[in-house]
C-alpha positions as CSV (number, residue, x, y, z in Angstrom):
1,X,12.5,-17.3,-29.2
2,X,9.7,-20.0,-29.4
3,X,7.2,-20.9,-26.5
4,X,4.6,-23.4,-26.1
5,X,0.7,-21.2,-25.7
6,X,0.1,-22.1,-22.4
7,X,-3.8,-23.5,-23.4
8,X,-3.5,-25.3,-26.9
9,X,0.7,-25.7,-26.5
10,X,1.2,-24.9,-30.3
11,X,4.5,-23.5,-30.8
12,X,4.6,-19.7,-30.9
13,X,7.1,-16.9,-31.4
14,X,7.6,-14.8,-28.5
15,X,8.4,-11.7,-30.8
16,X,6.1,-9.6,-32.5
17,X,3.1,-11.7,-31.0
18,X,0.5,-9.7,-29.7
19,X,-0.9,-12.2,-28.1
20,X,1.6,-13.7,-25.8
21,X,2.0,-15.3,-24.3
22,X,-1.1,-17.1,-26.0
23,X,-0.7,-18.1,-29.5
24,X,-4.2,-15.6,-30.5
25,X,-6.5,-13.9,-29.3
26,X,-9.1,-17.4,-29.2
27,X,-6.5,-18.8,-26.8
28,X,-6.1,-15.6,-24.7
29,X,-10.1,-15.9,-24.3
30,X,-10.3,-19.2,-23.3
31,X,-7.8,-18.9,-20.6
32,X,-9.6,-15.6,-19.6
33,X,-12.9,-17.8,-19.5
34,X,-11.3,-20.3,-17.0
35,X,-10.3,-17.7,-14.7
36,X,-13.8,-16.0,-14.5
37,X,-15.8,-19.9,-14.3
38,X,-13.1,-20.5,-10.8
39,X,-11.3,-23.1,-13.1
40,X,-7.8,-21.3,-12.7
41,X,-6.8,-19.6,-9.1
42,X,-3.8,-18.6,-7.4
43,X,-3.5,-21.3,-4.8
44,X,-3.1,-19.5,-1.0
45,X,-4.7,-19.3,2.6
46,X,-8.2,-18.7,2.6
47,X,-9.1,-15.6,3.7
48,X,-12.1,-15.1,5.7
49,X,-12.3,-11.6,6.1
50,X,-12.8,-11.5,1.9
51,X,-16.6,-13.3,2.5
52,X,-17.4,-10.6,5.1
53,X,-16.3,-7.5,3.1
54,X,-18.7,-9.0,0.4
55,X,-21.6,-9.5,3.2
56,X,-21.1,-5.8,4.0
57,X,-20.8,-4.4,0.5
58,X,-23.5,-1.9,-0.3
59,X,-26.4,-3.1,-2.4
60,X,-27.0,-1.4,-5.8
61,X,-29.5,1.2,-5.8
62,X,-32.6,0.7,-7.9
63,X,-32.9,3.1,-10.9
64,X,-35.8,5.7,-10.4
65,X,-39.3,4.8,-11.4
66,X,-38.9,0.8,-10.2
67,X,-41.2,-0.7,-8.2
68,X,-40.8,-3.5,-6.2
């Protein structure tokens, strides 16, 4: 079966592709890349509770011997 990589749309074998459903590994990266930059997201309700979880998390601890 042949699919269209869903960031460059070159035309890729599903089977035996390691990469799918990218076309390689440059593709699968760049995609990854958009995701962690907020370019991609799975559209839904914001969720307000998210923020404050984050406002609450614990801060990481300083390694011994710092000085601030």
């Amino acid at each position: 079966m042949k699919v269209h990589c869903p960031v460059c749309k070159k035309e890729e074998n599903w089977e035996n592709n390691p990469f799918r459903p990218f076309c390689s590994d440059r593709c699968k990266l760049i995609d990854l890349g958009e995701w962690a930059m907020g370019k991609r997201s799975i559209p839904g309700d914001h969720d307000p509770t998210a923020e404050e979880d984050s406002a609450r998390a614990p801060k990481p601890s300083k390694p011994e011997g710092s000085e601030e």
